[in-house]
C-alpha positions in Angstrom: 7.6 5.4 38.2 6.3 7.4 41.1 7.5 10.1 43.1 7.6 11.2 46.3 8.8 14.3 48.4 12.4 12.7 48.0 12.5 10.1 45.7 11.5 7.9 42.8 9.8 4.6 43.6 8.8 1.6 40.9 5.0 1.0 40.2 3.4 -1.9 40.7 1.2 -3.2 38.4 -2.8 -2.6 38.9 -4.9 -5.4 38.4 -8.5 -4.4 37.4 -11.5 -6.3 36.1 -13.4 -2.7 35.8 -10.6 -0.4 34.5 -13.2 2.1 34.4 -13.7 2.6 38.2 -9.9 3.0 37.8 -10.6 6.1 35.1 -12.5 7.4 37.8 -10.6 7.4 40.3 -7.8 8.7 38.6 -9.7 11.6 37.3 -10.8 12.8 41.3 -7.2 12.2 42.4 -5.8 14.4 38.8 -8.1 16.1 37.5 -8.3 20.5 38.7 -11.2 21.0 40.5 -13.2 23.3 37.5 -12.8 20.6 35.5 -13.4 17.9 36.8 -17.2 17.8 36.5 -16.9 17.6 32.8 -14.1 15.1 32.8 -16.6 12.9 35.2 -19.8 13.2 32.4 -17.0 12.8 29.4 -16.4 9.4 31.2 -19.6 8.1 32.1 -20.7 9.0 28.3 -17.8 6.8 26.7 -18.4 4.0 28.9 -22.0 4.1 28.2 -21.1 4.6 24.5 -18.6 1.3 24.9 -21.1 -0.6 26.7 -23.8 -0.1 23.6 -20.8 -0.9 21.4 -20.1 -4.2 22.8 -23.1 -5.6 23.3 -24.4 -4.6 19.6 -25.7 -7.8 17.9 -25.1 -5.9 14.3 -20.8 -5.1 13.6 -22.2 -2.8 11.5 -23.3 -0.7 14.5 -20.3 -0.5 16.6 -17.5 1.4 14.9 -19.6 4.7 15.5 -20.4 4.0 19.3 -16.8 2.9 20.2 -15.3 6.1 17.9 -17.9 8.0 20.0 -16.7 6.3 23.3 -13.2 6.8 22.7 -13.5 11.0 21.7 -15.3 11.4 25.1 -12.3 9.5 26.6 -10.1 11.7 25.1 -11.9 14.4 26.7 -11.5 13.3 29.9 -8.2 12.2 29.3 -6.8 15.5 28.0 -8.8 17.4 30.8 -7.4 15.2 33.6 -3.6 15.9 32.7 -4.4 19.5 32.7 -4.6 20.0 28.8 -7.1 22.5 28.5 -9.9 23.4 31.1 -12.4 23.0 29.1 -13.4 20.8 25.3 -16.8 22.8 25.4 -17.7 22.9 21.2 -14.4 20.8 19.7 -14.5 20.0 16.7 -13.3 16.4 15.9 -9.9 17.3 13.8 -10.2 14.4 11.5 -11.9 14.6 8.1 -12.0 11.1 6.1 -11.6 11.5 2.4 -10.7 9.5 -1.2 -8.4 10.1 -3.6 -9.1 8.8 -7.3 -10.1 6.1 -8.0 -12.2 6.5 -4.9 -12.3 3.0 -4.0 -13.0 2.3 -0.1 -10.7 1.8 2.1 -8.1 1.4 -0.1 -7.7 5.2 -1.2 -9.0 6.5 1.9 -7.2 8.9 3.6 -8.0 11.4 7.2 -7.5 14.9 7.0 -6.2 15.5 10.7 -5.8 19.3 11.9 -3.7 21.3 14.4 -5.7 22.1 17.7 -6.6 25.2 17.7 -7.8 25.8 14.7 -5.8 28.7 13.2 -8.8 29.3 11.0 -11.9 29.1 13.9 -9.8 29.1 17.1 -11.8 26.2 18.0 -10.4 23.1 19.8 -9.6 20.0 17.6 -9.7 16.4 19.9 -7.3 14.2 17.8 -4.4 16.9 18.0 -5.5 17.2 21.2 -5.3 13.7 22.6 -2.1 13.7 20.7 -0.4 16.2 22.6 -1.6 15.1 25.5 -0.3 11.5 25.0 3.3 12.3 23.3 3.8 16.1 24.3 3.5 16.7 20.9 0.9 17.7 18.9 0.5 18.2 15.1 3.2 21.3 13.6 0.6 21.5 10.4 -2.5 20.0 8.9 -1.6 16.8 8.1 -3.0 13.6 6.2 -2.8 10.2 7.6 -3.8 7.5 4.8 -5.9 4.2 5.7 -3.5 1.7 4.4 -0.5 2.7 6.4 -2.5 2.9 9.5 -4.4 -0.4 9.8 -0.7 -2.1 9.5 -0.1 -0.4 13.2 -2.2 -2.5 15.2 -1.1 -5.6 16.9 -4.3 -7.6 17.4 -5.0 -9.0 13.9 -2.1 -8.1 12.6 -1.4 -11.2 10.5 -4.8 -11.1 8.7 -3.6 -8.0 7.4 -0.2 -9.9 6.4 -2.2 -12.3 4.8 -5.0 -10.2 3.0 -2.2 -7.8 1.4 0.0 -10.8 0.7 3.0 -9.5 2.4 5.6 -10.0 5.2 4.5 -9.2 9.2 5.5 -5.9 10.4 5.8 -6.6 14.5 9.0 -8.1 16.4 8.0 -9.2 19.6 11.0 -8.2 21.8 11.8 -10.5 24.7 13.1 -8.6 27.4 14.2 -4.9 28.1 16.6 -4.5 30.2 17.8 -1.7 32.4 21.5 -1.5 32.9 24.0 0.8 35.4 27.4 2.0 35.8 27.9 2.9 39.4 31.5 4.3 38.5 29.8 6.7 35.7 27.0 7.2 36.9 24.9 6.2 34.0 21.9 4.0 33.2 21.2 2.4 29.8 18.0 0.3 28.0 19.5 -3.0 26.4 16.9 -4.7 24.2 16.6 -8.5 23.6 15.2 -10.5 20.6 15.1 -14.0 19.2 17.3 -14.7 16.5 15.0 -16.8 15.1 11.8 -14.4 14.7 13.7 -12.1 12.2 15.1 -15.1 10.0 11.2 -16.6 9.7 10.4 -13.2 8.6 14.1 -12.6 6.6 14.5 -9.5 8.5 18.0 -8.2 9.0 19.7 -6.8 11.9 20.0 -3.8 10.0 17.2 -3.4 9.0 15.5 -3.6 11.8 16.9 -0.7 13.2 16.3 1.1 10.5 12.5 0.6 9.8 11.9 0.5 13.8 13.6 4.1 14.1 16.0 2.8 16.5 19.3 3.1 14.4 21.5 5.7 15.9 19.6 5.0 18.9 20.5 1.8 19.6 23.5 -0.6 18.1 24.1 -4.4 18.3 26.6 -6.2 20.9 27.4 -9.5 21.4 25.6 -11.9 23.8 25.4 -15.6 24.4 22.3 -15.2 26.3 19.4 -18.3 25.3 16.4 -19.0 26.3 15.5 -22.8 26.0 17.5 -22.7 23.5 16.6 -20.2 21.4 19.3 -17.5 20.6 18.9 -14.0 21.4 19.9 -10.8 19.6 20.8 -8.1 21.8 20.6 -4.1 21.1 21.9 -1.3 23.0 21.2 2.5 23.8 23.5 4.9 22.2 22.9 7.7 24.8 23.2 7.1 28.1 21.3 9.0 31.0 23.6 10.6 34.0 22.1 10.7 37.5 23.5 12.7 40.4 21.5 10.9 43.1 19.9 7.6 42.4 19.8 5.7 39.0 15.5 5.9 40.0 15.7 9.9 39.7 16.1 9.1 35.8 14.5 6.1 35.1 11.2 7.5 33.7 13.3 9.6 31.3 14.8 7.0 30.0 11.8 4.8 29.5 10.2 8.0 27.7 13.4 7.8 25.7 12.1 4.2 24.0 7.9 4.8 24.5 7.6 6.2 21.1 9.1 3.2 19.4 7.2 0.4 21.3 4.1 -0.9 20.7 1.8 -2.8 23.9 -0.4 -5.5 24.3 -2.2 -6.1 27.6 -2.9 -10.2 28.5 -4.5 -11.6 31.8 -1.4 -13.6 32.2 2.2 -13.2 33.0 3.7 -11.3 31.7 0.8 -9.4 31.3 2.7 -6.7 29.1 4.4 -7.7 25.9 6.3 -5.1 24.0 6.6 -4.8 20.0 8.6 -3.1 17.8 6.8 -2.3 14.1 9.2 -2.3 11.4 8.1 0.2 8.4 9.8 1.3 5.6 11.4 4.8 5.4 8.6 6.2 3.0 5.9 5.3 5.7 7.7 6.8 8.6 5.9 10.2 8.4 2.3 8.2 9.0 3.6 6.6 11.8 1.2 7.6 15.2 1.6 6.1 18.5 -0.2 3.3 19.2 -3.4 4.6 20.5 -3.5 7.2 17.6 -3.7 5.1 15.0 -6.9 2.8 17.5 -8.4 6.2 17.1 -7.6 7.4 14.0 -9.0 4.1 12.5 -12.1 3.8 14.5 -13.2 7.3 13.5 -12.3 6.2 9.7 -14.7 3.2 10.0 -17.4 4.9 12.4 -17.7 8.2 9.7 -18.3 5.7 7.0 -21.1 3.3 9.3 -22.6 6.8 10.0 -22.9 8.2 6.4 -21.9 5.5 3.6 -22.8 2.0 5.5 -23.0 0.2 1.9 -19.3 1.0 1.7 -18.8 -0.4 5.3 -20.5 -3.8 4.1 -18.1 -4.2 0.6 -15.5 -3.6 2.8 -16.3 -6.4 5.2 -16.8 -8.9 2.3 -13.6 -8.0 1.0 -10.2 -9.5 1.7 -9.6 -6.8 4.3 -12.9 -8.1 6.0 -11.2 -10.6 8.4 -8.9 -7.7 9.8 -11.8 -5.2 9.8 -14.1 -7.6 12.3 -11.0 -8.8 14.3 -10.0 -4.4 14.9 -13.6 -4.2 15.9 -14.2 -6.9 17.8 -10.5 -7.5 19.5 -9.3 -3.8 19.8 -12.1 -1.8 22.1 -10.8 -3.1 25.4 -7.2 -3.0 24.9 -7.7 0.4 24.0 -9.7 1.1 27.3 -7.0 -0.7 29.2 -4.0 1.3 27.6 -6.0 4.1 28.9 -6.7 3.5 31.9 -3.1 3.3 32.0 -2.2 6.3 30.8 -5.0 7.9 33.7 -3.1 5.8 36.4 0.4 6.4 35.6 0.6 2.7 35.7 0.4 -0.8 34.0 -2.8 -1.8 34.3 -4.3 -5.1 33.1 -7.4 -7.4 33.7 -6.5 -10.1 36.0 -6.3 -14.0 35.5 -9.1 -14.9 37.3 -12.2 -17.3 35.8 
């Protein structure tokens, strides 16, 4: 949504083959005036970091230059919304360790800490991206471990199902849908998935509202709704939203109501968004990051261990979790610029379907 002097309007969505230009534009129109020149070099460093990233002929090199490129978009990211005037000598806030039996990957874990240090007073970027992102930042030190991360990404998610042997985590939703009681005064999400995804993957209706943090949240109702055919499963907010004015005066609240429990993909055609909900059990719940978190959070893991261990890097990519490694590499760089980019433009912004 975007707002004028009286009222809330709907945004379009931006189509951009550069969403950099996009970043950068953003940044003049957002960013405080002291700021702004180091927001402007923070940017053109990542996407000079992202463009030596991508065209690398060796895999081995990229994880560093994209972790690199994405920590100076953070930077420029956190100093656009007005997070702190300045990231002059941050520390990165992440520390990648092992636990016995020290075997990569597999008992790897990140140290992330608070921003500021309580220790150095010094800046950290990951808790600092992360409040600027969810509003929230870190309320301790905390450690995030590698194998309940690299389940959190869409793009190659299923070569992780398959290389750990195990049932897929993401249920596409169809549609969300925004409904209204004039009389009340109220506005409501209803969300809408096929029947038939969660009985390939034996998922309950229960269940998914419990390992998708929507229970008490949302609750089933009954609907005959189809789509060629295929039966749908609707769900339904809990807690409403009241509006005195216009149902649009509370419309972004409500969609900030469900961000933290959807995960995005951006495609170059219709309908150029498509919405996910990760089912986890209870025990992982605490590990859980929003989406562009855990891109981060595992790009540093993989870039720390290029930069100081690269024989590690290479068992790794011969191992079973190879495939998924490559694919995050490869697949996930520009849907994390594009998710971005959105997040700088306060709207959905995706590359066009042109050839």
């Amino acid at each position: 949504m975007y707002r004028t002097t009286r009222r809330y309007g709907l945004q379009s969505t931006v189509f951009a083959l550069d969403p950099w230009t996009l970043i950068r534009a953003s940044i003049n129109r957002r960013c405080p005036v002291g700021s702004q020149q180091e927001a402007l070099s923070s940017l053109e460093q990542a996407q000079d970091f992202y463009k030596a990233a991508t065209t690398a002929g060796i895999i081995a090199s990229r994880p560093l230059l994209l972790y690199y490129c994405f920590m100076n978009l953070t930077k420029a990211f956190a100093l656009t919304v007005q997070q702190r005037p300045s990231f002059d000598g941050a520390h990165h806030g992440l520390a990648e360790r092992l636990r016995p039996p020290s075997k990569e990957l597999e008992n790897a874990f990140l140290q992330a800490h608070k921003s500021p240090s309580a220790r150095t007073g010094k800046l950290n970027l990951f808790d600092e991206l992360l409040q600027a992102l969810s509003g929230n930042g870190l309320a301790a030190d905390k450690d995030f471990d590698l194998p309940h991360l690299l389940p959190q990404v869409v793009p190659g998610h299923r070569l992780w199902a398959e290389a750990m042997n195990v049932s897929e985590r993401f249920i596409a939703i169809h549609d969300i849908r925004f409904s209204e009681d004039t009389s009340s005064q109220e506005i409501w999400l209803s969300i809408d998935i096929f029947a038939d995804d969660l009985t390939r993957l034996g998922v309950t209706h229960s269940r998914l509202l419990n390992e998708s943090r929507l229970a008490g949240k949302f609750r089933e109702v009954k609907t005959t709704a189809k789509v060629k055919g295929r039966k749908l499963i609707r769900f339904e907010q809990i807690q409403t939203r009241n509006y005195t004015h216009r149902a649009s005066d509370e419309v972004s609240h409500l969609v900030s109501d469900i961000k933290p429990f959807l995960w995005t993909t951006v495609a170059s055609v219709p309908p150029y968004r498509r919405y996910y909900l990760y089912l986890a059990p209870a025990t992982e719940h605490p590990q859980l990051l929003p989406q562009l978190m855990s891109i981060y959070a595992i790009t540093y893991y993989l870039g720390s261990i290029t930069r100081y261990r690269p024989q590690h890097f290479d068992s790794i990519v011969r191992s079973e979790m190879g495939p998924r490694i490559e694919e995050f590499i490869s697949g996930q760089p520009l849907q994390f610029i594009y998710l971005m980019a959105s997040e700088f433009a306060e709207q959905e912004v995706t590359k066009p379907s042109i050839v």
